[in-house]
Structure formats: C-alpha cells, structure tokens
One Martini backbone bead per residue (centre of mass of N, CA, C, O) as a GRO file, in nm:
protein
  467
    1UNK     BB    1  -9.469   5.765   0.013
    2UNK     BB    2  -9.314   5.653   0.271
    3UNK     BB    3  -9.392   5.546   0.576
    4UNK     BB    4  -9.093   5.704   0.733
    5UNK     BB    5  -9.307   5.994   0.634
    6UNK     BB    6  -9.535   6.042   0.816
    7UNK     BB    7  -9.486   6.088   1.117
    8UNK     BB    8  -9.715   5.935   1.347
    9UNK     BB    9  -9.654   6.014   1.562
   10UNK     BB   10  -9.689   6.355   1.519
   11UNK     BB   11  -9.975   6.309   1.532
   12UNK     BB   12 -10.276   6.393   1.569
   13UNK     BB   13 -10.595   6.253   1.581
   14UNK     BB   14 -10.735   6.456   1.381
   15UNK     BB   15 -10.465   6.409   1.172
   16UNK     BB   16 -10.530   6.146   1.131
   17UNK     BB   17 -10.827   6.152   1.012
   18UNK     BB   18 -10.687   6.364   0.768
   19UNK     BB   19 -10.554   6.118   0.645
   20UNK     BB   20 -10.750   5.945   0.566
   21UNK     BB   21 -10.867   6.148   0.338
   22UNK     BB   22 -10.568   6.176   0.187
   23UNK     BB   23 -10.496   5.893   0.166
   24UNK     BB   24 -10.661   5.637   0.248
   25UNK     BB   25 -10.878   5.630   0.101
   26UNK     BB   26 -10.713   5.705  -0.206
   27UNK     BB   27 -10.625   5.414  -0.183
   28UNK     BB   28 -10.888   5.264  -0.199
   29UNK     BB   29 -11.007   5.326  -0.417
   30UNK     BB   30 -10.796   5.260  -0.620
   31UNK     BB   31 -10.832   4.949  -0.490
   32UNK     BB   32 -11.160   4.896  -0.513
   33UNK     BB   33 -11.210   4.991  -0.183
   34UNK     BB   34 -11.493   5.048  -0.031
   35UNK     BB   35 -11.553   5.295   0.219
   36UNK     BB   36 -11.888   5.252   0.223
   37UNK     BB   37 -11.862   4.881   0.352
   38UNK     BB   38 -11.597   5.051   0.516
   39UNK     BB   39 -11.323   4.919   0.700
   40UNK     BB   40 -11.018   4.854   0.679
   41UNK     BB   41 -10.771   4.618   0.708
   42UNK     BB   42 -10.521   4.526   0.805
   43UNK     BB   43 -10.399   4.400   0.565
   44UNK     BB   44 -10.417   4.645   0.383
   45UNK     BB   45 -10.266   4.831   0.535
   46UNK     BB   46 -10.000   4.693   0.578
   47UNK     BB   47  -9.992   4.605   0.220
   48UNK     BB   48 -10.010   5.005   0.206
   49UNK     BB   49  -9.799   5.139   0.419
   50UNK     BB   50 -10.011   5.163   0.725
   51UNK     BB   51  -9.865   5.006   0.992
   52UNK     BB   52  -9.827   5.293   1.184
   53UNK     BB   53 -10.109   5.348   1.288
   54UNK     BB   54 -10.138   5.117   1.509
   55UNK     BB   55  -9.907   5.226   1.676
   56UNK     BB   56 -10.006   5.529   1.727
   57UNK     BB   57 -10.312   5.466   1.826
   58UNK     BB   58 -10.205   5.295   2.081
   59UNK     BB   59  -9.936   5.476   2.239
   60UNK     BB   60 -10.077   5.787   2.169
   61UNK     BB   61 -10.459   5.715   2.202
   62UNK     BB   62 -10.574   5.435   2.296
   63UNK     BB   63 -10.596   5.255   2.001
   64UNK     BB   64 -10.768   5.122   1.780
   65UNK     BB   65 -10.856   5.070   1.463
   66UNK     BB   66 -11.129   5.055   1.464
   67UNK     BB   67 -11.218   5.247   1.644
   68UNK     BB   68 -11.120   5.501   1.477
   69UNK     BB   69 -11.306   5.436   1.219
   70UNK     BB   70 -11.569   5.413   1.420
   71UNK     BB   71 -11.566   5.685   1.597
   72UNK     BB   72 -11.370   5.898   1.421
   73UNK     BB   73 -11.437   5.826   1.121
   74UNK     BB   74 -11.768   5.649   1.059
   75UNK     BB   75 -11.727   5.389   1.023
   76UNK     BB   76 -11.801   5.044   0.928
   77UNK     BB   77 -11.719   4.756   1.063
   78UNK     BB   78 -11.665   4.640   0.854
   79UNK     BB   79 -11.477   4.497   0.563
   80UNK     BB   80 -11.397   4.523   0.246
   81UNK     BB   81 -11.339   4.231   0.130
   82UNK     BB   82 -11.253   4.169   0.379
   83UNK     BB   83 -11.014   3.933   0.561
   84UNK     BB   84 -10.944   3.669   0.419
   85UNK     BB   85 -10.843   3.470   0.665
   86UNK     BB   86 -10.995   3.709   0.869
   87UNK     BB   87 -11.284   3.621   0.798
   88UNK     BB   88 -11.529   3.587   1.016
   89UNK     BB   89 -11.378   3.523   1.259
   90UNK     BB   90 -11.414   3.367   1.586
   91UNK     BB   91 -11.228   3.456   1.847
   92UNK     BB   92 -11.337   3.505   2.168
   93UNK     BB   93 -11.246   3.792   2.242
   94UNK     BB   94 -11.253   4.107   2.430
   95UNK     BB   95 -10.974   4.218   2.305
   96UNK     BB   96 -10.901   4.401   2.094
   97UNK     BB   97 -10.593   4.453   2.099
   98UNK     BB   98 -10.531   4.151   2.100
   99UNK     BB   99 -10.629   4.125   1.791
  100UNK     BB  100 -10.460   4.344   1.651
  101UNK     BB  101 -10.183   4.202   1.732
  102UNK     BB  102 -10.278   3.925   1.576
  103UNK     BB  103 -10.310   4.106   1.309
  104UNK     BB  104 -10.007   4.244   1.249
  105UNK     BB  105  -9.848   3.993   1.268
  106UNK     BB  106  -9.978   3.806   1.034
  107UNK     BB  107  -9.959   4.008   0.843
  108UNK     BB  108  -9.676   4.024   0.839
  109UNK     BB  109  -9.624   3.735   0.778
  110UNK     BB  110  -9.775   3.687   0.515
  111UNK     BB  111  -9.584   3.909   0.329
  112UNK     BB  112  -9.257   3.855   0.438
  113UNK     BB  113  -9.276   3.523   0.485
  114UNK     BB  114  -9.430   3.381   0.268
  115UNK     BB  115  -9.671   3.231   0.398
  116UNK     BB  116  -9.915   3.009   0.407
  117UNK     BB  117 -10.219   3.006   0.458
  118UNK     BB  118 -10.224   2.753   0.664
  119UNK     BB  119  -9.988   2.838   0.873
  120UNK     BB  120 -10.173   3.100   0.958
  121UNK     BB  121 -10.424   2.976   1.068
  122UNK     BB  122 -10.262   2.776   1.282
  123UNK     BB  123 -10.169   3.063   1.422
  124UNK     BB  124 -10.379   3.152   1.481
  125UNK     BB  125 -10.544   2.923   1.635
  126UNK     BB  126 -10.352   2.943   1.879
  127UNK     BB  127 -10.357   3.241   1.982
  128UNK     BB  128 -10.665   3.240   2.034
  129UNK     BB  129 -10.640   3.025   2.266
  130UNK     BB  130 -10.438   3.172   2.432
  131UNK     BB  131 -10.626   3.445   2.464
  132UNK     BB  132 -10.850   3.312   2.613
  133UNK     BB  133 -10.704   3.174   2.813
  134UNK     BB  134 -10.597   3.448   2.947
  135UNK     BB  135 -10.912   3.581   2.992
  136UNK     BB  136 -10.981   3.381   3.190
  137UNK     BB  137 -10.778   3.386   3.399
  138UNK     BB  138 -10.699   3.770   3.361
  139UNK     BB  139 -10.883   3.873   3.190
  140UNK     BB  140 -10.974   4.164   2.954
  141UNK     BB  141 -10.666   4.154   2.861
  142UNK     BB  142 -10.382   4.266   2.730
  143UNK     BB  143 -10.092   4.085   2.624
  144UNK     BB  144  -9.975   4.410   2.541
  145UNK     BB  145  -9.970   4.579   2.821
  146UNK     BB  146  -9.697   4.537   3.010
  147UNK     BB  147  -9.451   4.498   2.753
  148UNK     BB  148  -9.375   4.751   2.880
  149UNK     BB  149  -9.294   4.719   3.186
  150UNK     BB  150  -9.002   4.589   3.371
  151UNK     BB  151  -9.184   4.549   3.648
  152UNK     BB  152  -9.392   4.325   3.536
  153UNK     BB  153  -9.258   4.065   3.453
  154UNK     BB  154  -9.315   3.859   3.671
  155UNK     BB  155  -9.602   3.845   3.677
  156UNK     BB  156  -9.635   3.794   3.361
  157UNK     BB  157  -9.482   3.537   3.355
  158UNK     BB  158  -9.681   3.391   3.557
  159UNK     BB  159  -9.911   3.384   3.348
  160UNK     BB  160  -9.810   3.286   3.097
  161UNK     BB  161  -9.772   2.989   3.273
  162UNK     BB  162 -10.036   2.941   3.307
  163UNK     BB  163 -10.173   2.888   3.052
  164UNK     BB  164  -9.952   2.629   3.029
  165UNK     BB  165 -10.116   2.476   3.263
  166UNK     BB  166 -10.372   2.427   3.077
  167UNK     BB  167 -10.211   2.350   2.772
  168UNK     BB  168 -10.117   2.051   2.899
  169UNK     BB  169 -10.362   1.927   2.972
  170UNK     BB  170 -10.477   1.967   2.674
  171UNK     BB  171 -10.272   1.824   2.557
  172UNK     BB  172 -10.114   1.511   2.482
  173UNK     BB  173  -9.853   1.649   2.323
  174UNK     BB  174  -9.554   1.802   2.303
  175UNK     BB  175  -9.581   1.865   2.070
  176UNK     BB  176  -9.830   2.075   2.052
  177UNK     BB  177  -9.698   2.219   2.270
  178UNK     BB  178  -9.477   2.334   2.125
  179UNK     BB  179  -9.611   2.491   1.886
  180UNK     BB  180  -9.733   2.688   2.066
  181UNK     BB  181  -9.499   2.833   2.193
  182UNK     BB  182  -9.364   2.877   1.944
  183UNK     BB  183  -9.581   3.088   1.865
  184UNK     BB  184  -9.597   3.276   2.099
  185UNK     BB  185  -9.304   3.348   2.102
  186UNK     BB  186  -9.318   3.483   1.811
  187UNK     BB  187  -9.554   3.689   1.892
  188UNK     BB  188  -9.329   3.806   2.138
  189UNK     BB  189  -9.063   3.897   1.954
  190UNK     BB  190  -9.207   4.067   1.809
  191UNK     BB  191  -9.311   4.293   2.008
  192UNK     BB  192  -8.971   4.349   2.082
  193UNK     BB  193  -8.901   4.445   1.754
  194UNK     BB  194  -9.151   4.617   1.640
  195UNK     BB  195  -9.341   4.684   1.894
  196UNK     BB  196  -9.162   4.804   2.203
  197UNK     BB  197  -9.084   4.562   2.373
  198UNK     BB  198  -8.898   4.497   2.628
  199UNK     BB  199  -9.025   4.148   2.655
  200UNK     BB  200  -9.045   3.819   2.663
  201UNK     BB  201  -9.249   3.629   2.907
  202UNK     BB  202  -9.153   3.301   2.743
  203UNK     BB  203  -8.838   3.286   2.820
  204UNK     BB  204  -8.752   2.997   2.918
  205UNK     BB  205  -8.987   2.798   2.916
  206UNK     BB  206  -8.864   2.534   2.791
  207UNK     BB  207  -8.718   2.463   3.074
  208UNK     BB  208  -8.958   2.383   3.248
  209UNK     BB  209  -9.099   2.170   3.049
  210UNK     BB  210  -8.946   1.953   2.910
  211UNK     BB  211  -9.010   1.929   2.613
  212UNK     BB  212  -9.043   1.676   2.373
  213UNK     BB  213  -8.983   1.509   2.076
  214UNK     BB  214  -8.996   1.175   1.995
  215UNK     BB  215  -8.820   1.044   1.728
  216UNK     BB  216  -8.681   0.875   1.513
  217UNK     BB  217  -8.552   1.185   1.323
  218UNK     BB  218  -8.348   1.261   1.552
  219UNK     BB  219  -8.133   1.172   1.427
  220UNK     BB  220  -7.722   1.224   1.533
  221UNK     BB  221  -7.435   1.345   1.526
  222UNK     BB  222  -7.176   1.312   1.734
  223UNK     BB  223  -6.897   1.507   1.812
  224UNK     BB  224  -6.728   1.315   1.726
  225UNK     BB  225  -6.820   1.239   1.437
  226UNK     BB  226  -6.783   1.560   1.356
  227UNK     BB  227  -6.485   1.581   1.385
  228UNK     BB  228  -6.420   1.361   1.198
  229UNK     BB  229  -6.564   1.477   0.952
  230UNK     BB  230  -6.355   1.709   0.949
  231UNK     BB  231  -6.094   1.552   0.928
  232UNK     BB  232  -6.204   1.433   0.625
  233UNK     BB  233  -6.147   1.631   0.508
  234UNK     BB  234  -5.971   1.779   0.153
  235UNK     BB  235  -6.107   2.070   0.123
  236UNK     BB  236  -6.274   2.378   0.152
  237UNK     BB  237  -6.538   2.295   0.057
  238UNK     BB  238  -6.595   2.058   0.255
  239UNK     BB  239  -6.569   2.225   0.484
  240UNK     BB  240  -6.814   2.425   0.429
  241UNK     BB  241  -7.013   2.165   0.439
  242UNK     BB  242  -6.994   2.115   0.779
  243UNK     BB  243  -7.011   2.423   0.874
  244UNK     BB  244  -7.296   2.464   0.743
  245UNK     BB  245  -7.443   2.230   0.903
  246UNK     BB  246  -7.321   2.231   1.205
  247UNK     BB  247  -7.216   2.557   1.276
  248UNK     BB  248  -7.500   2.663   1.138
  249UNK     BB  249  -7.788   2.493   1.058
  250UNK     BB  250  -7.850   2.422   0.758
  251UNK     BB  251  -7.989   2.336   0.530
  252UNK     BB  252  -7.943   2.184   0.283
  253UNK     BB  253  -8.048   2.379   0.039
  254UNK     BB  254  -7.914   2.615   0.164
  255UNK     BB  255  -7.657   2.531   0.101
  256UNK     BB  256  -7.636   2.471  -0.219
  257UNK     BB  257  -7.713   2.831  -0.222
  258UNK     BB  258  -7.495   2.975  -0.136
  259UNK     BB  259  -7.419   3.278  -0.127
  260UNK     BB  260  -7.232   3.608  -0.096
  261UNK     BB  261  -7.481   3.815  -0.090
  262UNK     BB  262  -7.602   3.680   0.237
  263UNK     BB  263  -7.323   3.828   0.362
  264UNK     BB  264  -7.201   3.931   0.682
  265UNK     BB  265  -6.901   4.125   0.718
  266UNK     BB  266  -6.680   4.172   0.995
  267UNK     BB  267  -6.494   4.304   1.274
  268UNK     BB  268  -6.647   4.144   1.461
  269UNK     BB  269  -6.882   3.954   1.573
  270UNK     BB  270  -7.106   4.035   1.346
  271UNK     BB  271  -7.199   3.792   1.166
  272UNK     BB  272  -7.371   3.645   0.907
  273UNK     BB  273  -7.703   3.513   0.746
  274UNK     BB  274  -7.932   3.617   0.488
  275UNK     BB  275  -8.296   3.539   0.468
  276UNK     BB  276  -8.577   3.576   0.266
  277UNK     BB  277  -8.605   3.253   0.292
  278UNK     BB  278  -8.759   3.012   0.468
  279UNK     BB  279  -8.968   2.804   0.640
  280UNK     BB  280  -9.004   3.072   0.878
  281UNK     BB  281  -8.895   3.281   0.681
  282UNK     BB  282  -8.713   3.550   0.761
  283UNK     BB  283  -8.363   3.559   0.824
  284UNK     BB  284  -8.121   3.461   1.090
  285UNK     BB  285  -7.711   3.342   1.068
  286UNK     BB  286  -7.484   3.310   1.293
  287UNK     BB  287  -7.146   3.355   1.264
  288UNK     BB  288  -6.893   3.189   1.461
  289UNK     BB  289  -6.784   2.965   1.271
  290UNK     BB  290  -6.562   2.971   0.943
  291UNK     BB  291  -6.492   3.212   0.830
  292UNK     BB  292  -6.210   3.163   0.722
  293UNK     BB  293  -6.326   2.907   0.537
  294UNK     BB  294  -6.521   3.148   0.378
  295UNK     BB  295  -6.264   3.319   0.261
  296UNK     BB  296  -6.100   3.129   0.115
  297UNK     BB  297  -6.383   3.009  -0.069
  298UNK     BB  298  -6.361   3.358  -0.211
  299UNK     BB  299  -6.066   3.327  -0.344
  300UNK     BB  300  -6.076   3.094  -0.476
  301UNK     BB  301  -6.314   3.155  -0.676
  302UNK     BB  302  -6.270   3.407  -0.779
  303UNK     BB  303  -6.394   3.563  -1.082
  304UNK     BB  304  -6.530   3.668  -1.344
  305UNK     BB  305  -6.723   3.389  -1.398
  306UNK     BB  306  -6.850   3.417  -1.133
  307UNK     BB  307  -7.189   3.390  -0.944
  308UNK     BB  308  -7.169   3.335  -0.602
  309UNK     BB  309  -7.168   3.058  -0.542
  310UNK     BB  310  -7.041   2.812  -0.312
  311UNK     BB  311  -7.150   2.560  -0.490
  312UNK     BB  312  -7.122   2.516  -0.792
  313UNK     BB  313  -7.275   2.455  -1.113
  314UNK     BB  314  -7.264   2.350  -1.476
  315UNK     BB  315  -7.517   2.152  -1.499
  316UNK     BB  316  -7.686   2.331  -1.374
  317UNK     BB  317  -7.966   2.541  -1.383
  318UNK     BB  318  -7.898   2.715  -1.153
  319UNK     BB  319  -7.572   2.695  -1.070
  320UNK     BB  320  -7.582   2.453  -0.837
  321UNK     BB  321  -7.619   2.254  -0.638
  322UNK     BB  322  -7.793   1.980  -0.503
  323UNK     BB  323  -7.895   1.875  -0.213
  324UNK     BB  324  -7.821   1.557  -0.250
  325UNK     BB  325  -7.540   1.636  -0.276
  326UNK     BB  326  -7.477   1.715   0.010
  327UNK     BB  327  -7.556   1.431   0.106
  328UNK     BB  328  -7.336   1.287  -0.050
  329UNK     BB  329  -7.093   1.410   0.067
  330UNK     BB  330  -7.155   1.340   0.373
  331UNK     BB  331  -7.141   1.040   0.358
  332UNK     BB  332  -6.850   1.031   0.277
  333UNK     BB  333  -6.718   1.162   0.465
  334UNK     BB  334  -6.853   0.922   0.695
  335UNK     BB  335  -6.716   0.695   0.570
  336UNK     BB  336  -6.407   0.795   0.591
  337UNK     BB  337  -6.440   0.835   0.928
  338UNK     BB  338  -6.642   0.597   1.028
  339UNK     BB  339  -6.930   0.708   1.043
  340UNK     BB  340  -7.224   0.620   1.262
  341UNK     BB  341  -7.558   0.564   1.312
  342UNK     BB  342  -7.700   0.287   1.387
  343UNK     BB  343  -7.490   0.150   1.177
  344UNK     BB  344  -7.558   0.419   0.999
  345UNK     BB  345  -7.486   0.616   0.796
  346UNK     BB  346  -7.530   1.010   0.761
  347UNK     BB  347  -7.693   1.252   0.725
  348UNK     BB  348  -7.716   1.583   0.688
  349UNK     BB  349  -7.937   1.627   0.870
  350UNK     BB  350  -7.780   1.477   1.108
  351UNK     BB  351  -7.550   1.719   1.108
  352UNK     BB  352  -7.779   1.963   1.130
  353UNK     BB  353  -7.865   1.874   1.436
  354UNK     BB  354  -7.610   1.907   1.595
  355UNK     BB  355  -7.677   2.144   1.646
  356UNK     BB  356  -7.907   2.179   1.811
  357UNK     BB  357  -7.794   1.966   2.035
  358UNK     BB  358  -7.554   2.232   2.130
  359UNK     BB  359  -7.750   2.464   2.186
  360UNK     BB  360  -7.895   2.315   2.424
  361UNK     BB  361  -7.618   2.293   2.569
  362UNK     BB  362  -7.553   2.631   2.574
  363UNK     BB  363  -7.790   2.668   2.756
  364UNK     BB  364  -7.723   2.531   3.002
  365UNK     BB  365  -7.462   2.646   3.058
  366UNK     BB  366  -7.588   2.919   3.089
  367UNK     BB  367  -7.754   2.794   3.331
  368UNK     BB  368  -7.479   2.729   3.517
  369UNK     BB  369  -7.378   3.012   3.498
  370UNK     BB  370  -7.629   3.144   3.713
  371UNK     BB  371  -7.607   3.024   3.960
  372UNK     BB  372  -7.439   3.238   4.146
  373UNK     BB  373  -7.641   3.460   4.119
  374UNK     BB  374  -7.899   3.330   4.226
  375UNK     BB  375  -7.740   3.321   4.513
  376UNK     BB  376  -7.704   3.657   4.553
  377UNK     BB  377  -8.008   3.688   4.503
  378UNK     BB  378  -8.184   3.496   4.620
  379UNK     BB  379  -8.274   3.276   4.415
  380UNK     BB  380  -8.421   2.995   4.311
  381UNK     BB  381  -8.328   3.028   4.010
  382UNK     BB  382  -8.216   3.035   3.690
  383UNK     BB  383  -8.454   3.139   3.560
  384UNK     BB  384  -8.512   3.378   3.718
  385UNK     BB  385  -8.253   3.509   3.608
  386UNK     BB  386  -8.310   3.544   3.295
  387UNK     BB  387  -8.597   3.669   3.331
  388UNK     BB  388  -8.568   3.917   3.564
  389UNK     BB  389  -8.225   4.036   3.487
  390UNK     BB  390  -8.191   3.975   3.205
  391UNK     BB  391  -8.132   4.084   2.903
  392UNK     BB  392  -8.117   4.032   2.582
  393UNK     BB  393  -7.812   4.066   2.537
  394UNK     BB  394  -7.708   3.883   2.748
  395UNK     BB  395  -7.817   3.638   2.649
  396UNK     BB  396  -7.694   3.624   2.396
  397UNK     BB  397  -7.404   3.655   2.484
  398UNK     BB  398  -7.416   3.369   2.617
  399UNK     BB  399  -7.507   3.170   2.432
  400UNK     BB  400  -7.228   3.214   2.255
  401UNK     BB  401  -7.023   3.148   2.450
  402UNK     BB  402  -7.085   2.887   2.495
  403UNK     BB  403  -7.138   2.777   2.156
  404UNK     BB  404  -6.872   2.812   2.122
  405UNK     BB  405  -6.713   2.620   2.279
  406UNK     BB  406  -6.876   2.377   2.193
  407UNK     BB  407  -6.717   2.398   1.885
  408UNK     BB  408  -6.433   2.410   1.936
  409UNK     BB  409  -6.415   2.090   2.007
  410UNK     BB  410  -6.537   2.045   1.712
  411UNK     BB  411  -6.362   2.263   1.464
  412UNK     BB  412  -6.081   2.353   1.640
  413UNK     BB  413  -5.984   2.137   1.857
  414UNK     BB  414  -5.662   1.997   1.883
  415UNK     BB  415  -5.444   1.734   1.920
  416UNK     BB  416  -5.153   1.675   1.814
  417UNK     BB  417  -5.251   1.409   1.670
  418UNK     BB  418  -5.397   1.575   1.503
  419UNK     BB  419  -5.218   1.750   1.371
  420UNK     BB  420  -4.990   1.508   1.290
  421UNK     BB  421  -5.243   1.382   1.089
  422UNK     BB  422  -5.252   1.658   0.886
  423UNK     BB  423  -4.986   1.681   0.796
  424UNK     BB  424  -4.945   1.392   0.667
  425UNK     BB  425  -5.145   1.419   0.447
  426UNK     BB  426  -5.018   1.683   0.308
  427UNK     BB  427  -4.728   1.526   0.292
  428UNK     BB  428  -4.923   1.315   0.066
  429UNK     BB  429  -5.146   1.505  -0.089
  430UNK     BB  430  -5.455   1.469   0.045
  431UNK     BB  431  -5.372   1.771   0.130
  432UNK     BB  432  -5.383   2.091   0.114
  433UNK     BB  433  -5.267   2.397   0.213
  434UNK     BB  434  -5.521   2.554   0.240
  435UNK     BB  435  -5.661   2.369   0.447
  436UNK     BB  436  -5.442   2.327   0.673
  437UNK     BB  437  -5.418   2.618   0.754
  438UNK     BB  438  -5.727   2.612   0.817
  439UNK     BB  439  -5.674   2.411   1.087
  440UNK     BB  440  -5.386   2.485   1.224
  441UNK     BB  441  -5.261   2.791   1.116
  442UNK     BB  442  -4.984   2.885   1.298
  443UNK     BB  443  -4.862   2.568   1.300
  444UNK     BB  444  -4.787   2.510   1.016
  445UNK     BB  445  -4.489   2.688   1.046
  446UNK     BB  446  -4.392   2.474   1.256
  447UNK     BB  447  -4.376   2.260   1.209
  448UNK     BB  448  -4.215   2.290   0.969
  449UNK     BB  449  -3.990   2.379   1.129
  450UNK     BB  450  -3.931   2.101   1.293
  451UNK     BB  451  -3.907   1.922   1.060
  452UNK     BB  452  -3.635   2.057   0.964
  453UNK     BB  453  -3.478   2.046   1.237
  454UNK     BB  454  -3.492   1.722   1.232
  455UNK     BB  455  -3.359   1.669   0.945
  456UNK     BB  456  -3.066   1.823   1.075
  457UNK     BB  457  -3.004   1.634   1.248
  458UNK     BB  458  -3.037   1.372   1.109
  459UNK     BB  459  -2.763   1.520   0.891
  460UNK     BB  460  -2.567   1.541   1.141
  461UNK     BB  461  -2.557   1.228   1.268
  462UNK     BB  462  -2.465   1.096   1.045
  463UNK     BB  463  -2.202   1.248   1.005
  464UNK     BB  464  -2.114   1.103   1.283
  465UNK     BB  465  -2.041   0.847   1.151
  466UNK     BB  466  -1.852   0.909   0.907
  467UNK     BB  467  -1.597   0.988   1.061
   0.00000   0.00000   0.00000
C-alpha cells in the first residue's frame, strides 16, 4: 500500500494506534527493527513510507511522534538501532515539535537529497543553534507554531530576526551567517512546500543584513561581455551552451550532460529543467529564456540514432560532452568576442555566476517597484511588504518579471547595428540560417526583404545611366 492510501487525517488516534500494530509493527519486525527495544525513529518511518503520521499527529492530535509511541502505545523512549546520524545526539531544545521538525526535514533531505552524512550533520547543527537561540529569546515554542497563521507573520517575521541579530555577534564572517540563513531558509521552504506552513517568516532576510561572500572566485562576465559572447555563437549549439550557463545558471557539469527528458515544456510560462540530483538535492531550473533555441536544437538532432543528450558525444562513453569541454567551448566563444574578466579569457564558471549577478539585480528592481505600494500602504520599507503582504506566488511572479527584463537586454535585445552585423555574418557563411533565425526572429525576412528591394534599386538606377 502507497502511502497516499493510508488516508492518514482520517483517522482518530485510536485507529493510529491500531495502525501502530497491523502496519507499523509488522514492517519493523520484517526489517530486524525489534520493537520491543523501543520507538521508530523518525528516519525509520520516513524511509519505510510512514512519514505522513507526524504530520497526522501534529496538525490533527496535537502530538509528536515520541509523545504518540511513548504514551500512546507505550513504547520505550529509545530507539532500536539507533537514528543514525541523529543517534546520541544531544539537542539542547525543549520544544518536542520543533525537534521532530527538523528531524523530519533532514531525513526528507538525506533520503530525496541523496545528500552526504556530513552535510546532514553541518544543517542539523546549524538548525538546533538556531533553534537553541530561538527558544532563549521567545521561550520552549515550536519553530513551526505559528507558520499556518498569516496574521502572525510580521511578528514571527520579527522573532526569527531577532535570532539572526544575535547569530551576527556570534559569527565573524560573512560565509558562516550565510550559511546558517540559507540552512534555515530551506528548513522553512520545507515547511511551506509540504508540511502545510502558509509563509517563511525568513523570505527576504538577505536584503537586510546585506551580508556578501567576498572572494577572488566570484569573479563573473558582466551584461556587455555575455551579451558579445552570445553574439559570437556560430550554431545553435554553442548558442545553447551560453545560454545554459548564463541564461540558466547551470554548472559545467550540469550542461554537458543536458538530456531531453529533464525538460518540462508546456504553452504557458511554467517551462522548466528537472534534476533528480544537484549539489543541493533535487531542484527545478526555470526556463526563462531560450525555449526557442533549445527548440531547435531537439529537432537538429532528433532521429533514429539520437539518445536523447544535447550536447552528444561519440568518443565519451558517456555518451555525452564533459564539462571541461564546456569550458573550453565558453573560453573559445570569449576568446572570439575579445572578452576577459581582469585581463584573463572567462571560464564557464565565471559565464555561469552572471546568472547569480543578474538575479540579484531582478530582486533589487522587484524591490524598486514595491516603492509605491510601501508608500499607499504607509509601510516603512519595501522589505516590509515584500515579508507582510505578497504571496509566494506574487513575489516569484515579480522576480520572473524583473529576471526577463535582465536577460532580455543580453540574450534577446540587439540594436540594428547588431542586428546587422548579424546578418553580414549569415551572408558570408559563417552563420547558420537557422541560427540567424533564431537571433533575429521574424526580421530575418525583413532584411531579406529589404536587401532584395535595394539591390532591385541599385539595378534599376544602373539601367538609367545606360540609357
């Protein structure tokens, strides 16, 4: 049985309990797991397709997972076989519920995320830092209290910053309170994408403490340099493979092995890239721009023999490009359009970081353009209506907007000069037409047009001097 068959909010505790013994039980003795040494761990039940009773629990009886075993059905507190890396491990939190929260969290992340043990271990204990800090300021409440509650945000909003003004003392750089924001961040999108929470009171903390990484390695191509290295693309290839990396923010690695079958494609705005594995887990890349050439490049290759790569390769026994190649692709393409970034040709990286660049410039205008409401509602600040008064779905539909614009001005937007010299090139040869097509759109039949009617001119004005 899935476990979107158990129908888990029907049942009363009662029928939880007898659930206890005709499944739960009977899959733990089935895996060695002796319930006589104790409780399931959370990870246990989570990886054996029972994590839908902590949310049954919580939301419907008012309990944690411990609570229900330990008072419920009178398991001992322990855990047979441990929990793992959360075996031992000493909290410091008073607060059940937000324990169990952030034990359903990592065990979702290492199951899905495929995420390594040590990694588990740095976001668990940033987690229970902040968690610690949390219940010193504002008492032994759950983290996750309040987050069904939209009337409660600007104060929660206000706690959980509170937290971060004592964890900036407590920090000396920059990286390390990043780190934390952004672990705790995804702890609270958790809870919004699928444990029912209506809000991350935490959305748009890095605007205020304007906290920045400051390395040699951030170095990016700025708009002009992307703008020109897409300009000296000669196929639709190398066309996708720039706006892949800048377009997309895809890393090298990513790009090079681009299947057909991670693309969701649809007539609305909701295109999509989907990966089962990133550095960070499984994501989605939202496809902004470049549908079209990334259109045509599935109908160049398209045939019998294709499996489906876009960027194929017959010597790899992958079957794919490898990323080196990629950057060799990217260093060539700046190489040909005379851009460097300090004097030095630009790396695939650096082509892949103008995304980051790029998008927080789409956040600044998206908070540019929230002036005027700030002003009609008599709020202090653009972050406060950001944080208090727009959905999730307004502030991504805002970012979208702003994110096209950016691109547009490099990947879409060429002035005649360019457009041009785009065509000259196409008429000496060393530009596809379906490349062209794809840069000019529906002026490539204009030119057309037009270079036919003036060369119909400059052979009608011949004919009247022969006269």
């Amino acid at each position: 049985m899935t476990e979107s068959q158990y129908q888990w909010a029907r049942k009363s505790l009662s029928e939880l309990v007898d659930f206890y013994y005709t499944e739960i039980r009977p899959a733990m003795q089935e895996a060695d797991y002796n319930p006589k040494h104790g409780r399931p761990s959370y990870e246990w039940l989570a990886a054996n397709g029972f994590s839908g009773l902590s949310y049954t629990l919580r939301d419907h009886h008012d309990l944690t997972v411990k609570q229900f075993f330990v008072e419920e059905v009178g398991l001992d507190d322990d855990t047979p076989q441990g929990d793992n890396e959360e075996s031992g491990y000493e909290w410091g939190i008073r607060s059940d519920k937000t324990i169990e929260a952030i034990q359903t969290y990592l065990s979702t992340q290492r199951n899905r995320g495929e995420l390594a043990p040590s990694t588990v271990v740095s976001r668990r204990s940033r987690l229970a830092e902040y968690a610690r800090i949390y219940e010193q300021l504002h008492g032994p409440h759950s983290l996750t209290r309040n987050l069904t509650d939209i009337d409660e945000r600007p104060a929660e909003n206000d706690r959980c910053m509170e937290v971060f003004d004592v964890l900036k003392d407590r920090l000396s750089t920059d990286q390390s309170r990043l780190k934390y924001l952004g672990d705790v961040q995804q702890f609270y999108d958790h809870q919004v994408r699928f444990e029912g929470a209506k809000y991350n009171p935490l959305d748009g903390a890095n605007d205020q403490f304007r906290w920045e990484i400051d390395t040699p390695d951030n170095k990016t191509v700025h708009a002009e340099g992307m703008r020109a290295i897409y300009e000296a693309t000669d196929s639709i290839e190398s066309q996708l493979l720039v706006l892949a990396l800048g377009a997309w923010g895809l890393r090298p690695n990513e790009v090079a092995s681009l299947s057909l079958d991670q693309f969701v494609l649809s007539d609305d705005e909701d295109n999509r890239i989907v990966f089962e594995q990133r550095k960070n887990g499984p994501g989605e890349v939202a496809l902004l721009f470049g549908v079209d050439v990334l259109n045509q490049r599935i109908v160049d290759l398209d045939g019998p023999s294709w499996d489906g790569y876009l960027f194929p390769s017959t010597r790899s026994s992958s079957g794919h490009i490898a990323p080196q190649t990629v950057n060799q692709r990217f260093k060539r393409l700046a190489e040909d359009a005379g851009v460097t970034v300090e004097a030095k040709t630009p790396t695939a990286k650096m082509g892949r970081r103008f995304w980051y660049t790029t998008y927080n410039e789409a956040v600044k205008q998206m908070m540019e353009g929230l002036e005027g409401i700030a002003a009609d509602q008599g709020s202090a600040s653009t972050e406060v209506v950001s944080q208090n008064y727009l959905s999730e779905a307004e502030k991504r539909r805002y970012r979208r907007e702003s994110m096209y614009e950016e691109l547009s001005a490099v990947f879409d937007s060429m002035t005649d000069k360019d457009k041009i010299a785009v065509y000259e090139r196409y008429s000496s040869g060393d530009l596809s037409e379906d490349a062209t097509r794809v840069l000019l759109g529906d002026e490539f039949d204009m030119l057309q047009e037009d270079i036919k009617a003036f060369r119909e001119a400059i052979k009608n004005d011949s004919k009247d001097y022969l006269v």
